[in-house]
PAZAPA-4460 file (N, C-alpha, C; in steps of 0.05 Angstrom, whole numbers, plus 32768, in hexadecimal, padded with zeros to 4 digits):
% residues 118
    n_x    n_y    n_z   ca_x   ca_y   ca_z    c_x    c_y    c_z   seq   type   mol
   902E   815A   8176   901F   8142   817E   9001   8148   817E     1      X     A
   8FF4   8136   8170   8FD0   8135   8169   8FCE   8130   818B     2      X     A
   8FB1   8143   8198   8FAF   8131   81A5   8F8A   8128   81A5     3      X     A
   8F8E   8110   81A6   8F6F   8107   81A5   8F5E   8104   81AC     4      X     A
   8F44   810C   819C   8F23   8117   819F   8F14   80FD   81AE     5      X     A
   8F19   80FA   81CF   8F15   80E8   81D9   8EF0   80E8   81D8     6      X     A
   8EE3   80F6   81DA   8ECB   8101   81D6   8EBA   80FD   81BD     7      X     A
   8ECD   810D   81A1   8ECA   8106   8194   8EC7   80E2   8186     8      X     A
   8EDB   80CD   8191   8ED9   80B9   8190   8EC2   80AD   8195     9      X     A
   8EB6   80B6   81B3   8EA6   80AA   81BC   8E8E   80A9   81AE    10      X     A
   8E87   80C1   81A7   8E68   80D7   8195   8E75   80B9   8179    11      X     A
   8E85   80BD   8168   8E85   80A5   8155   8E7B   808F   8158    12      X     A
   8E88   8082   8170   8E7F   8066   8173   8E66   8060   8179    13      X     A
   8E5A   8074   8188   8E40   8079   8185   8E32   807F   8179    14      X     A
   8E36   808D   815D   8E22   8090   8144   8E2A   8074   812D    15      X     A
   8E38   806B   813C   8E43   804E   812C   8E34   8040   812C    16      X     A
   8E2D   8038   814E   8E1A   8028   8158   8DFA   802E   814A    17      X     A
   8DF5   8040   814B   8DDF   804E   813F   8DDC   803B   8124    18      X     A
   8DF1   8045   810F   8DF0   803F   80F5   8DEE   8021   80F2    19      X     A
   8DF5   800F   8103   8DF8   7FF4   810E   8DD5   7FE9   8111    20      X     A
   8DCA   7FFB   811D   8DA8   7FF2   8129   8DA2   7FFA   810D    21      X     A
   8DA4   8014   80FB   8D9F   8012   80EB   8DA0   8005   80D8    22      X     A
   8DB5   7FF6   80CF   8DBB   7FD8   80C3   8DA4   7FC1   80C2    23      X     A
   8DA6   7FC0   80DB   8D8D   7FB1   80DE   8D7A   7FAB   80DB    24      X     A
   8D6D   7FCB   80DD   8D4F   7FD2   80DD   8D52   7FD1   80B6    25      X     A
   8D6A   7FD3   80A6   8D60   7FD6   8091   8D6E   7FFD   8084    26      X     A
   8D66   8008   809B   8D68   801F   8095   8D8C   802F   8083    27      X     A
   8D9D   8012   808A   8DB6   801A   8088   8DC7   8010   8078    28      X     A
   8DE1   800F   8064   8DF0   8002   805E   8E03   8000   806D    29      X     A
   8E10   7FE5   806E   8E2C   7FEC   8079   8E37   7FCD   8069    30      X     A
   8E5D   7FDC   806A   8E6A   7FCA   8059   8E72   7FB7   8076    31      X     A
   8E80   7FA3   8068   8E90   7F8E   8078   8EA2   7F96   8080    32      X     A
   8EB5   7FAA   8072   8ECE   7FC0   8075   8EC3   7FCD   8084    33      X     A
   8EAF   7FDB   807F   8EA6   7FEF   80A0   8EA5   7FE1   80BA    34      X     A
   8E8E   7FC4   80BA   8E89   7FBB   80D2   8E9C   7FAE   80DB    35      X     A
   8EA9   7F9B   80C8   8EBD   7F83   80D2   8ED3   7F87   80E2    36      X     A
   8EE6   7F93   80DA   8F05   7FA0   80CF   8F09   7FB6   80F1    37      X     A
   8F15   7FA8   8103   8F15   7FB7   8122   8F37   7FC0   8121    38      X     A
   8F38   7FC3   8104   8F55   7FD6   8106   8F4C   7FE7   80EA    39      X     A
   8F2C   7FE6   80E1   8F35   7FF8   80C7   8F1E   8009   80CB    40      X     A
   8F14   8010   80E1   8EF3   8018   80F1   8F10   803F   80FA    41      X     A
   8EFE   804D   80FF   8F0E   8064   8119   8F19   8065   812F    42      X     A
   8F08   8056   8132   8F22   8048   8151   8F29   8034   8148    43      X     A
   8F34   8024   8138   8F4A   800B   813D   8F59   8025   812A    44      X     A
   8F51   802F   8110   8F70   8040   810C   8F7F   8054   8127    45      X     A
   8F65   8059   8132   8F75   806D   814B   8F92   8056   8154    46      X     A
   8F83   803F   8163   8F8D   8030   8175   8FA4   8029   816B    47      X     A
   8FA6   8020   8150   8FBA   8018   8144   8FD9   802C   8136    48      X     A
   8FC8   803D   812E   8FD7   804C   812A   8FEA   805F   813C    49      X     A
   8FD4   8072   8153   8FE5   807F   8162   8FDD   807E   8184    50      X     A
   8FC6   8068   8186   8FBE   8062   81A4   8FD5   8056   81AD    51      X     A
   8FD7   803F   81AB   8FE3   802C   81B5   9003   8034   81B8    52      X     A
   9006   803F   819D   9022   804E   81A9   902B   8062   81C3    53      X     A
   900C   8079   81C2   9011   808B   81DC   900B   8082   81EC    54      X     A
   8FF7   8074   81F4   8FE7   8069   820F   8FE9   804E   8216    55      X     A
   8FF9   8041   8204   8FF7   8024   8206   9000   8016   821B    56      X     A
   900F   8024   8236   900C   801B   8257   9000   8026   825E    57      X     A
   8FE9   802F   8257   8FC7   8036   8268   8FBA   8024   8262    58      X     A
   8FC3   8014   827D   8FA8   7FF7   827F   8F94   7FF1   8277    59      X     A
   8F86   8013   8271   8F67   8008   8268   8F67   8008   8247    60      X     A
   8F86   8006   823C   8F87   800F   821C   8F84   7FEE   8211    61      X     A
   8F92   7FDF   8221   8F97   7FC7   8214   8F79   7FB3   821F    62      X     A
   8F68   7FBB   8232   8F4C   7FBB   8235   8F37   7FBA   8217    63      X     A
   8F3F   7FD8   8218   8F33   7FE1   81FF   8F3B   7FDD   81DF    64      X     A
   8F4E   7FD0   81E4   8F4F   7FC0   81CE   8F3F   7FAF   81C1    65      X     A
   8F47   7F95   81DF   8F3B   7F84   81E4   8F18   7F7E   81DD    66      X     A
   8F0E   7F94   81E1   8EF3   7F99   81E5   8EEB   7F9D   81C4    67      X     A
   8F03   7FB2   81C1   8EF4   7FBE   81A1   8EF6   7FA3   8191    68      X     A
   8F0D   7F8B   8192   8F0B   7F7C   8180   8EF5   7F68   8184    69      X     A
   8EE7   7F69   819B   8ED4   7F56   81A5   8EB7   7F6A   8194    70      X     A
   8EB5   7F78   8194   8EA2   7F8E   8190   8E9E   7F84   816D    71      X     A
   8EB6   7F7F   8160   8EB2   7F81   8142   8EB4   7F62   8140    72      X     A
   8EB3   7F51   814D   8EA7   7F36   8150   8E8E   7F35   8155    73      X     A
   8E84   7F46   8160   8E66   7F43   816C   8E54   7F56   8151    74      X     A
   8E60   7F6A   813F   8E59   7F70   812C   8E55   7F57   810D    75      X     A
   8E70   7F54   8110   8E66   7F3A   80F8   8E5D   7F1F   8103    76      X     A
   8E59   7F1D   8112   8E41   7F08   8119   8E1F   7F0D   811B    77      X     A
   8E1E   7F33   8122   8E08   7F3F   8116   8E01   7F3B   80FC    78      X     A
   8E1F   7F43   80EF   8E14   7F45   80CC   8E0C   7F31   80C2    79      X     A
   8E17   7F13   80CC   8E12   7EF2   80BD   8DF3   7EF3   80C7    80      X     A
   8DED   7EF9   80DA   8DD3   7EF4   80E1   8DBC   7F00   80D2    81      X     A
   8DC2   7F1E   80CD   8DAF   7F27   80BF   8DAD   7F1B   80A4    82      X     A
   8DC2   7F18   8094   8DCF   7F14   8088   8DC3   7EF1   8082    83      X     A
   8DBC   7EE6   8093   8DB2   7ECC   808E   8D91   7ECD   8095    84      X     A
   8D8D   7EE2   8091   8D70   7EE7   8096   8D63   7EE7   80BC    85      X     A
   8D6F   7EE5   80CF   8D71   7EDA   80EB   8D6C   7EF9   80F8    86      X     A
   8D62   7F0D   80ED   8D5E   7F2F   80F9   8D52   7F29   811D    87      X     A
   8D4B   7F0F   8125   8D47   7F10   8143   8D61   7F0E   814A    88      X     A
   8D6D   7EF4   8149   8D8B   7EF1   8154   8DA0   7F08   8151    89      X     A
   8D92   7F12   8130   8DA3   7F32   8138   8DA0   7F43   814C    90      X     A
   8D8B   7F3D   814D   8D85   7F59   8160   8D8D   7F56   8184    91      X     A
   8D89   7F33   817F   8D94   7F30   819B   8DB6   7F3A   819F    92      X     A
   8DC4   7F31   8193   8DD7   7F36   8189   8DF0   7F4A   8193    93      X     A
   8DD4   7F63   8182   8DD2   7F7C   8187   8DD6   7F80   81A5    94      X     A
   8DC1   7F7F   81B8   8DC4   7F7A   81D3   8DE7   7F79   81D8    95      X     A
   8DEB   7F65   81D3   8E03   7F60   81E1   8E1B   7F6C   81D6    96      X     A
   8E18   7F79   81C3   8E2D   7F90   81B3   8E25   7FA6   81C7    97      X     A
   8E0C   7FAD   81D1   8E09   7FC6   81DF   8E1A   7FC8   81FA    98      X     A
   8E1D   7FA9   8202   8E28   7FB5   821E   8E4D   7FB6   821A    99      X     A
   8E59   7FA8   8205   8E6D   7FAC   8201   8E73   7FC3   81EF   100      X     A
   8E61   7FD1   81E2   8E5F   7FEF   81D6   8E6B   8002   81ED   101      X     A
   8E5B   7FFF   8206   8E56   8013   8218   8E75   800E   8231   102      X     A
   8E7F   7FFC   8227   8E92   7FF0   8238   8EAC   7FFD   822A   103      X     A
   8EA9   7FF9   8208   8EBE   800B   81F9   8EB7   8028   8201   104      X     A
   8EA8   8031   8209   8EA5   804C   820D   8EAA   8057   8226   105      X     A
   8EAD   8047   823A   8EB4   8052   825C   8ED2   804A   8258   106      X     A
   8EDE   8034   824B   8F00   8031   824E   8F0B   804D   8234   107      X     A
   8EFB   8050   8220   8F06   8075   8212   8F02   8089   8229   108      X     A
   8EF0   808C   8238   8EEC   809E   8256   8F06   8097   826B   109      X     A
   8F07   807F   826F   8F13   8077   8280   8F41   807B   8276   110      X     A
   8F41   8071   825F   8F58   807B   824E   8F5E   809D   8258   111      X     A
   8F47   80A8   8245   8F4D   80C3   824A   8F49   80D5   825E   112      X     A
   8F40   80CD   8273   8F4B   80CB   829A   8F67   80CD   8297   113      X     A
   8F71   80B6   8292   8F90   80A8   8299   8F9A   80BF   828C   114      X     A
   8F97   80C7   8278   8FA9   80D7   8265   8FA7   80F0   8268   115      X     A
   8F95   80FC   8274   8F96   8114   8280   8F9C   811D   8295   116      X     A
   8F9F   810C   82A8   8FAE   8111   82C2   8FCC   810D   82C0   117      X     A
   8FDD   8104   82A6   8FFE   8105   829F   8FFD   80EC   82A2   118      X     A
***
């Protein structure tokens, strides 16, 4: 049995986010398949593939679901924006991906609590 780089997850989603501001500023590419797609990103294959199977009565898994699919809604509504020339409303946007960023990242903390105590 794999067991998973709860840490490592987190350090991802966070150089994600990164690559995301970078998008913006110009500095970055990103596909629609990268940003869109909250089952084809590293955590939705985690989640889908072998999260949900091991942990999937850890309350905070079906949370974090919840969140990640909200997260890649709040991404392509970034991208139409920039995307329609609107780089303020992106950026506002942005804002509000940050606090649900940081929210996916205390329920992966909070998961891997649950999962380490049995």
């Amino acid at each position: 049995m794999t067991i998973f780089d709860f840490s490592m997850a987190r350090n991802k989603h966070l150089l994600w986010k990164i690559k995301l501001r970078g998008f913006l500023d110009g500095r970055e590419s990103l596909t629609e398949e990268q940003a869109l797609s909250h089952k084809d990103c590293d955590l939705g294959k985690w989640l889908y593939n072998d999260g949900m199977k091991k942990y999937g009565t850890v309350l905070e898994m079906k949370t974090l679901e919840r969140e990640h699919i909200n997260l890649h809604a709040r991404v392509r509504r970034i991208m139409e924006l920039k995307h329609a020339g609107n780089a303020a409303a992106a950026r506002e946007e942005l804002k509000e991906l940050d606090h649900i960023s940081d929210h996916v990242v205390s329920l992966l903390t909070a998961v891997e609590e649950r999962v380490s105590q049995g």
